[in-house]
C-alpha positions as CSV (number, residue, x, y, z in Angstrom):
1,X,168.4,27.8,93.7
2,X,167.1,26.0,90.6
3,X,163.5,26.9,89.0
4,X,162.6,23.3,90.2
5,X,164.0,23.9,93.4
6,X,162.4,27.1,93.7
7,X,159.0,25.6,92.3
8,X,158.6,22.8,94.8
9,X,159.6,25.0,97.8
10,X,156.9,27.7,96.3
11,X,154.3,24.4,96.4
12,X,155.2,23.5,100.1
13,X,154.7,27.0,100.9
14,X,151.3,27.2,99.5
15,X,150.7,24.1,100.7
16,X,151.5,25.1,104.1
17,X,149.6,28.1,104.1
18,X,146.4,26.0,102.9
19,X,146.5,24.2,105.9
20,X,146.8,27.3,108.5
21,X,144.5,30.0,107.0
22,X,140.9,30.1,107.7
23,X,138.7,28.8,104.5
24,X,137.0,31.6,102.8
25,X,133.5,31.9,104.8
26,X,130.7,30.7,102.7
27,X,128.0,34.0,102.0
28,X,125.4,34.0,104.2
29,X,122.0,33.2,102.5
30,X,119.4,36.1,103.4
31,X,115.9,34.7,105.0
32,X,112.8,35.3,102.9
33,X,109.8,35.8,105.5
34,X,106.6,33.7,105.5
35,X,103.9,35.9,107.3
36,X,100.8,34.6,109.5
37,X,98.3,37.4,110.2
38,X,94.8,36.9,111.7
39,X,93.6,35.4,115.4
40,X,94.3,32.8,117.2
41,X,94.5,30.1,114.8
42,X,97.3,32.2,112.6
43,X,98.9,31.0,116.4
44,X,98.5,27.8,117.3
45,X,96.5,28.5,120.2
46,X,95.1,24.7,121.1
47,X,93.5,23.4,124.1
48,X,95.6,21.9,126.7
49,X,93.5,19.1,127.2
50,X,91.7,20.4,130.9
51,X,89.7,23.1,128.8
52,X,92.4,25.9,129.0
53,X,93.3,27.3,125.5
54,X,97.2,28.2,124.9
55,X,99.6,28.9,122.3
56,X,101.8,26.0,120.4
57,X,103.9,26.2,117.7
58,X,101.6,23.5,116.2
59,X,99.7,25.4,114.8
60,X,98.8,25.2,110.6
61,X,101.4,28.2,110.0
62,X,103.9,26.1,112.0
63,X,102.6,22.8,110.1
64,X,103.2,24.6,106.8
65,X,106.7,26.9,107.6
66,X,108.0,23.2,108.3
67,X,106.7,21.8,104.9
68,X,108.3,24.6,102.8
69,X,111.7,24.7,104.4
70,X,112.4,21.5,102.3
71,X,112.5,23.5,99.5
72,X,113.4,26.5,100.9
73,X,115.7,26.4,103.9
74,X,116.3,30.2,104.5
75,X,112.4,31.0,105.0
76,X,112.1,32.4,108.1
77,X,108.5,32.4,109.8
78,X,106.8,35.3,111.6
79,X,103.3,35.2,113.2
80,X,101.9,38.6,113.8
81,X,98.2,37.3,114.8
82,X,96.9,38.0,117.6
83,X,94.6,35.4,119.6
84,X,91.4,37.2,120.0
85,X,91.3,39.2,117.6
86,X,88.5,40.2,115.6
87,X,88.0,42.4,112.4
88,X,87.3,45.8,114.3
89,X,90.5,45.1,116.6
90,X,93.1,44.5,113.8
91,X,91.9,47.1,112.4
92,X,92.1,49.6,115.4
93,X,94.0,47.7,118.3
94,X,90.9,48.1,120.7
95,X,88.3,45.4,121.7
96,X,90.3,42.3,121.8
97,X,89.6,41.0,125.0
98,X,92.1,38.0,124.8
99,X,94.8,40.2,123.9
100,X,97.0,36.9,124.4
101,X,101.3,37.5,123.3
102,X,100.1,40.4,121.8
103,X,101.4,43.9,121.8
104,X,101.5,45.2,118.0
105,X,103.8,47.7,117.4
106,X,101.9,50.8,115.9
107,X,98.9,49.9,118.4
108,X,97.0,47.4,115.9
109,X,98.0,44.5,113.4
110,X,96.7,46.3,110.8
111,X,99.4,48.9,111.7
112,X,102.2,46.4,112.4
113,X,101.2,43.8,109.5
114,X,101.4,46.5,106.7
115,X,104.5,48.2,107.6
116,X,106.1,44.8,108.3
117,X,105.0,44.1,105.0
118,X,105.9,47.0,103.3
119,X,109.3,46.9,104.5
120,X,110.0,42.9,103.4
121,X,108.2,44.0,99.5
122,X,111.1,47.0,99.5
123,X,113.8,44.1,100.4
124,X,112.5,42.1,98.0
125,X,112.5,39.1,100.5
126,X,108.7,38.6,101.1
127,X,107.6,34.9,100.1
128,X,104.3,34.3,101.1
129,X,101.5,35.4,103.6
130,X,98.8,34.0,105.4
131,X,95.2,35.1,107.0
132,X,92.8,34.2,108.6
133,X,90.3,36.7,110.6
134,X,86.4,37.0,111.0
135,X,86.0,34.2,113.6
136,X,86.1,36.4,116.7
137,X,83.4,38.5,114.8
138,X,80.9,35.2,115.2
139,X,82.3,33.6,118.1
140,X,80.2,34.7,121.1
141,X,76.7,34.5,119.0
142,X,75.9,30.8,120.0
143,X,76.1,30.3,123.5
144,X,73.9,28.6,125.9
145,X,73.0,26.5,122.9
146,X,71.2,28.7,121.2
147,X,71.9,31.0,118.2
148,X,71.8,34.8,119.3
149,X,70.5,36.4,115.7
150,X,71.5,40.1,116.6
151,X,74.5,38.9,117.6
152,X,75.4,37.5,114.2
153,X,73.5,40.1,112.3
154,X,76.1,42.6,113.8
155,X,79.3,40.2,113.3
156,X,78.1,39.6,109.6
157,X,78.2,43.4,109.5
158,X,81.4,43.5,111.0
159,X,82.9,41.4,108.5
160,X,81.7,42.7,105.3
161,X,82.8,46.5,106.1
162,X,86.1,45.8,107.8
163,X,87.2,42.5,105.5
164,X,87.6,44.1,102.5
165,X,89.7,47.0,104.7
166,X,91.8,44.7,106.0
167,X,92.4,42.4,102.1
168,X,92.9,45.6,100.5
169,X,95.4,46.8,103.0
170,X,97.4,43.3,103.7
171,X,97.7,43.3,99.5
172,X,98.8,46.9,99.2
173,X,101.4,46.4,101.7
174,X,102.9,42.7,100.1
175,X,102.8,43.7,96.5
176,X,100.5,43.1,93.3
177,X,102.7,39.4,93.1
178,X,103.1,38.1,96.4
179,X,101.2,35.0,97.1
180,X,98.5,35.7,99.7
181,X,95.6,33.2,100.7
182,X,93.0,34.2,103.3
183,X,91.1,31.5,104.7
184,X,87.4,30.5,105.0
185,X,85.8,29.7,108.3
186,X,84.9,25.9,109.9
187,X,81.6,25.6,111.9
188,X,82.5,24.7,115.6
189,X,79.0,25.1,116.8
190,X,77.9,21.8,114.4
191,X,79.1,20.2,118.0
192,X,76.0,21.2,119.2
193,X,74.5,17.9,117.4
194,X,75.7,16.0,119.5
195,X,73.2,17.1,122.7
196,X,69.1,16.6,121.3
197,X,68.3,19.6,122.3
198,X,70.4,21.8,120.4
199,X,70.5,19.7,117.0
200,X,68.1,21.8,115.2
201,X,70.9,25.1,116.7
202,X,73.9,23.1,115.1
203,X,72.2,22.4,111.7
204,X,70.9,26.3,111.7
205,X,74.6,27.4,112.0
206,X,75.9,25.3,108.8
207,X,73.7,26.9,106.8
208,X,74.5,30.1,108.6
209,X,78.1,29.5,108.2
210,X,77.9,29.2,104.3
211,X,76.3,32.3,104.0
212,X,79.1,34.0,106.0
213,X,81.9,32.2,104.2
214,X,80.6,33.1,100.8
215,X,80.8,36.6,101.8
216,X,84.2,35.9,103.3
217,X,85.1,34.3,99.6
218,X,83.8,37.4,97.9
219,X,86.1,39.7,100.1
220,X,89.1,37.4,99.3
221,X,88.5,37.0,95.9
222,X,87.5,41.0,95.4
223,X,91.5,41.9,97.2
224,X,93.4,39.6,94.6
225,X,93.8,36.9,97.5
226,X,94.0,33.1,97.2
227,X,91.4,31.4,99.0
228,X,92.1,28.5,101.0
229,X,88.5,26.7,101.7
230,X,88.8,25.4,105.0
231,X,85.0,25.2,105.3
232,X,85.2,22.7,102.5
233,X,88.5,20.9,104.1
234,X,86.3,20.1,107.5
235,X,83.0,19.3,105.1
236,X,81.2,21.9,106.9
237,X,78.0,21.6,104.5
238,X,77.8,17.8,104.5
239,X,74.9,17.4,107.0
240,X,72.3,15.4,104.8
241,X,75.0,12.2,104.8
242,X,75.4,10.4,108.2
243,X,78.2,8.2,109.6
244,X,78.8,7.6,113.1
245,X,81.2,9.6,116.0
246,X,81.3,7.8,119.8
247,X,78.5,5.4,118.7
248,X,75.6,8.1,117.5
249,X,74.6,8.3,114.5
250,X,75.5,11.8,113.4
251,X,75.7,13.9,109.9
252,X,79.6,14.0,108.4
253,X,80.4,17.7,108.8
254,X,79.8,16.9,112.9
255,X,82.1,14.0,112.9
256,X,84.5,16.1,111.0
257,X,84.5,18.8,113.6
258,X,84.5,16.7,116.6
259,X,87.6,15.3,114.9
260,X,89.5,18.1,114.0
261,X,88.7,20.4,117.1
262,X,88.2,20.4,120.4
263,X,84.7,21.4,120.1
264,X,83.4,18.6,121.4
265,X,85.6,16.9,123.5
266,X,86.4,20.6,125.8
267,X,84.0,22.6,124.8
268,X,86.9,24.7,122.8
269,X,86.0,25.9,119.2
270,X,90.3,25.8,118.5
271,X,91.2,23.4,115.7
272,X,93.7,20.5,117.3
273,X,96.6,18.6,115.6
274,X,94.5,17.1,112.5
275,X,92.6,20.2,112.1
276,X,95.6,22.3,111.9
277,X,97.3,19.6,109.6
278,X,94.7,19.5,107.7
279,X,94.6,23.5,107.6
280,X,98.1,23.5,106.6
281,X,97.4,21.3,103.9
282,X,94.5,23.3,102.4
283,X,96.7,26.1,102.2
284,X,99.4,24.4,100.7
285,X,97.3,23.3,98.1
286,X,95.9,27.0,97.5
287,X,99.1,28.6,97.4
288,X,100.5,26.2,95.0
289,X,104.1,26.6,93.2
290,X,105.2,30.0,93.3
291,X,108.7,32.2,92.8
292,X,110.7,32.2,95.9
293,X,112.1,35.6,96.5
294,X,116.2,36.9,95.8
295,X,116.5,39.2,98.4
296,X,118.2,42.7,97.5
């Protein structure tokens, strides 16, 4: 046989063989892990629209996941917040009285979120993490229309021992770099306005709400976390301007949460699709560019 003899039959054969092996399978791109932590609103728990609450996946850690995997397609979400949940029962897995899709492994979040988060900062395949907590601290102290004072006096108390517990811990656990952003706190109970007898109640609570939320700042702020001002987002404080909502004239920060939640069209202090857009965009917009992870 000649060499070009030899040479084309050597080409077919290749050629051949092209054509009948399996391609090379392309490496399989590791997820990084975006992390929700808090209560319900870490889950997308809405209204259904006849005054039951439930869980949706649309939700701002949903809203956001969806937004990022455009520029980073292996991110894989996973919501460890628990609706319910308060500071004291992240903390120590007891006194949620929701305790909705919830069963923590360890016995609390805390327990769950930090060795979750330990083990993706070892892998080196932790992108980013969310919080929000302190709500379900607050949440019963209004009701009837009127503001229960020992109520908040002990939720306030709640939050400023077990926040900075819960911040130190969450940081610890992801890493000195890891981007983190913890949110501040809307005002449901500015819904209020809208009945004349409890107007003086809902303009108490704004003012009531800023004091807690700088607190909730300072924690944030004193664990290294981002802060993603959702109190500012909803124009909580905006109660000297007026517009009008259904007709009444009412201040801006009650529009907004009428708006945004389902405050005051169920009665249900859980944000609804613009709030939790809007959520997701506020902490977009703290979290900001950042590295995405190479995973070991």
């Amino acid at each position: 046989m000649t060499r070009s003899l030899a040479g084309r039959v050597t080409s077919q054969l290749l050629v051949a063989l092209a054509l009948v092996l399996p391609a090379p399978a392309a490496a399989k791109v590791k997820p990084v892990y975006m992390v929700g932590l808090g209560d319900s609103l870490s889950r997308g728990v809405q209204d259904n629209g006849q005054g039951t609450s439930i869980l949706t996946d649309r939700g701002y850690n949903d809203v956001l996941y969806a937004q990022l995997r455009k520029r980073i397609p292996n991110l894989k979400l996973v919501k460890l917040g628990c609706p319910g949940e308060s500071t004291t029962s992240y903390l120590t897995g007891k006194g949620n009285v929701v305790n909705v899709d919830c069963k923590p492994k360890g016995g609390s979040q805390r327990k769950e979120a930090e060795a979750f988060l330990n083990a993706r900062r070892r892998a080196g395949d932790l992108a980013l993490v969310t919080l929000d907590i302190g709500n379900n601290d607050l949440s019963g102290c209004a009701k009837g229309g009127q503001i229960d004072y020992a109520c908040l006096g002990t939720g306030i108390g709640q939050i400023e021992k077990n926040l900075p517990v819960i911040v130190k811990g969450v940081r610890k656990a992801a890493g000195k770099t890891a981007p983190i952003a913890g949110a501040t706190f809307y005002d449901p109970f500015l819904a209020l306005y809208l009945d004349p007898s409890t107007r003086g109640v809902a303009l108490a609570s704004a003012s009531l709400a800023k004091e807690v939320n700088t607190k909730v700042a300072a924690a944030l702020t004193a664990g290294k976390l981002r802060i993603a001002r959702i109190d500012e987002a909803f124009e909580t404080y905006k109660t000297d301007s007026t517009t009008t909502y259904n007709g009444q004239e009412v201040p801006v920060a009650v529009r907004r949460v009428c708006e945004l939640t389902w405050m005051c069209a169920q009665r249900n202090i859980h944000a609804n699709d613009a709030g939790y857009r809007l959520m997701a965009a506020t902490f977009r917009k703290t979290l900001g560019s950042f590295s995405v992870p190479v995973p070991k």
